[in-house]
C-alpha positions in Angstrom: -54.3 -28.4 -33.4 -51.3 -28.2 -35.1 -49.2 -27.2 -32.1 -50.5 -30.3 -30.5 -49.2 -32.3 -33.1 -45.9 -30.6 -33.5 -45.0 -30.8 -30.1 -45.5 -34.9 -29.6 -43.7 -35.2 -33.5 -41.1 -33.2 -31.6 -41.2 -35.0 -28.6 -41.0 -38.2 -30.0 -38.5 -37.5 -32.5 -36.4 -35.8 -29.6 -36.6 -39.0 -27.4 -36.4 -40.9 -30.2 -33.3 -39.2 -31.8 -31.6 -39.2 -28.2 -32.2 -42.8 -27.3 -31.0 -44.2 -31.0 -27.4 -43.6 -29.3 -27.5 -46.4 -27.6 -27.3 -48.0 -30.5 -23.8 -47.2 -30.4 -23.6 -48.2 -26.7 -25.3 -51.5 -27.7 -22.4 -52.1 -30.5 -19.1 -51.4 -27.9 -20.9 -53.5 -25.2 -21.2 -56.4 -28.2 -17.9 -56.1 -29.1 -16.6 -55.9 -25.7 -18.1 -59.0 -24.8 -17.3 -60.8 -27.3 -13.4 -59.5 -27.4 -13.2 -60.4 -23.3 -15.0 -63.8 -23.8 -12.8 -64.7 -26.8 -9.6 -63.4 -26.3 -9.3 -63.6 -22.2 -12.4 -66.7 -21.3 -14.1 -64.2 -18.9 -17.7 -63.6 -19.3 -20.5 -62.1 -16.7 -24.1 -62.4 -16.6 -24.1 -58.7 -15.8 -22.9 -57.9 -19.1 -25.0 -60.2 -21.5 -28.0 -59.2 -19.2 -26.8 -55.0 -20.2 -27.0 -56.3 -23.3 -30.4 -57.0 -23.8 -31.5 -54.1 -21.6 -29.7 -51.7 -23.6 -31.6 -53.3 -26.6 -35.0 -53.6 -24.8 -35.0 -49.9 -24.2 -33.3 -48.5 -27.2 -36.0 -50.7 -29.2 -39.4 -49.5 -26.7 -38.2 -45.7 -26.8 -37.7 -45.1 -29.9 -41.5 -47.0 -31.1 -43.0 -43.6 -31.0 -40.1 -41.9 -33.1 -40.9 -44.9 -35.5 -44.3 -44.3 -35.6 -44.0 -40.9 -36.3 -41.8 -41.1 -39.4 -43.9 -43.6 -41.0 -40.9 -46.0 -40.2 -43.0 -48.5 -38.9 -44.2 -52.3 -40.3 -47.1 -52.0 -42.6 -48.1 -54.4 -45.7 -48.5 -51.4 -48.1 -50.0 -53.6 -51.0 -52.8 -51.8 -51.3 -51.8 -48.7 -49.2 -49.2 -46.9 -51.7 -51.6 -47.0 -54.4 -54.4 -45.2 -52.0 -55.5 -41.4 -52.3 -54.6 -38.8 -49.4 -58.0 -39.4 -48.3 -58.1 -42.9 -47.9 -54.8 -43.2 -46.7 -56.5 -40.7 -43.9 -59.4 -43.3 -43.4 -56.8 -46.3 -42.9 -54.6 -44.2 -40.3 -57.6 -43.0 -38.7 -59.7 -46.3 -38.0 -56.5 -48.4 -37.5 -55.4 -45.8 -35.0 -58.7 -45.7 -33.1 -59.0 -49.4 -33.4 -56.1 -51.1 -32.7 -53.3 -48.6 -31.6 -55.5 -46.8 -28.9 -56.5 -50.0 -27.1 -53.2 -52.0 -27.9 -51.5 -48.2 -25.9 -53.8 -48.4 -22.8 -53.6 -52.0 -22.1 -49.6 -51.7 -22.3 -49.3 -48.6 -19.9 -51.8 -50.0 -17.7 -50.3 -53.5 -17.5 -46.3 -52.0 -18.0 -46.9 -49.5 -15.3 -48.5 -52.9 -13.0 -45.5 -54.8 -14.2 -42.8 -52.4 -13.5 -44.5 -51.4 -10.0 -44.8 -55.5 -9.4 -41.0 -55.6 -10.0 -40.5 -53.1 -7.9 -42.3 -54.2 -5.0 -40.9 -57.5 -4.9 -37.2 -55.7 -5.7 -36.8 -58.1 -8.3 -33.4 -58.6 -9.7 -31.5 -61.3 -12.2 -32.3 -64.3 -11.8 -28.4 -65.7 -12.7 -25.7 -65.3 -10.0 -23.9 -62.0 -11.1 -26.5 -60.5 -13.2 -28.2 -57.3 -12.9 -30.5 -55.8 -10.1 -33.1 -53.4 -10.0 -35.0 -55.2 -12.9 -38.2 -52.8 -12.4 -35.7 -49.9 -14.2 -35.9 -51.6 -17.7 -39.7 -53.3 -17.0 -40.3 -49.2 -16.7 -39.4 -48.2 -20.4 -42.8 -50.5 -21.7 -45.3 -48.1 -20.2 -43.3 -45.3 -21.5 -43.1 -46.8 -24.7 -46.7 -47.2 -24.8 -47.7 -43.7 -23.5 -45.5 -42.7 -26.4 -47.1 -44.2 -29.1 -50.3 -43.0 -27.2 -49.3 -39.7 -27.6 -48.1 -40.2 -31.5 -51.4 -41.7 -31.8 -53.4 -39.0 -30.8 -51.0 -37.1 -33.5 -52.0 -39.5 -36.1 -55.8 -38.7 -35.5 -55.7 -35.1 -35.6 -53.6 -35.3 -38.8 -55.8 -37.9 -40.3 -59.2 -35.7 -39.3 -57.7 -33.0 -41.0 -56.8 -34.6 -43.9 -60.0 -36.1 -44.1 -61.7 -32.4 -43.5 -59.5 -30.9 -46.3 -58.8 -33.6 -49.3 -55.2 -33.2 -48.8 -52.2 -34.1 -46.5 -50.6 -30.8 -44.8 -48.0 -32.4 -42.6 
């Protein structure tokens, strides 16, 4: 079980750790934009629209990576203060619960989505903006089957903290 597990945490943080680049790719296309709307009054759709698919993917990538290292949102006000064990239980049941379900309805739907966009060869919507819209619509069912894949991490992990009193990973 733990090769399982240490191949998605590898995984993830690989995808994870590759796509958090574009963060850097996100900051020149910002400050080009800016600079060339500023300084020279030329703007495009295309760009703004880059933008916010840069952002859109960087953000839906790296979810799993997030996941993984605990990096995630989570009101810990009763949380921090809980043994290994019921830490376990929490990770466990929310898992199951709400991440498993939340995962299958956003591959089946992203994958319907991105297909949808495809078929139709949907593109911008603004004169000048970008085609090929189903590209980005595509990186939600990956992100989902992502954090599916960190999820079924998180429950073998959990079980096995559960089993023996303490958390080996």
């Amino acid at each position: 079980m733990r090769s399982i597990t240490t191949i998605i945490d590898r995984l993830n943080e690989l995808i994870g750790r590759a796509v958090s680049w574009l963060s850097l790719v996100l900051v020149i296309l910002i400050v080009a934009d800016v600079t060339l709307r500023y300084l020279f009054n030329w703007s495009s759709p295309a760009t703004f629209e880059l933008e916010w698919h840069v952002f859109a993917v960087l953000f839906l990538l790296a979810a799993g990576w997030s996941l993984q290292q605990d990096r995630h949102v989570r009101v810990d006000v009763f949380y921090q203060s809980f043994s290994e064990t019921k830490k376990a239980w929490v990770n466990l049941l929310g898992t199951m619960i709400l991440l498993v379900p939340l995962c299958y309805v956003g591959v089946t739907e992203g994958a319907q989505f991105a297909y949808n966009a495809y078929l139709i060869g949907e593109t911008s919507t603004d004169p000048g903006g970008l085609p090929a819209r189903f590209i980005v619509k595509s990186a939600i069912p990956v992100c989902f089957g992502l954090l599916a894949l960190q999820a079924i991490s998180i429950v073998i992990k959990s079980i096995q903290t559960i089993i023996t009193g303490q958390n080996e990973y």
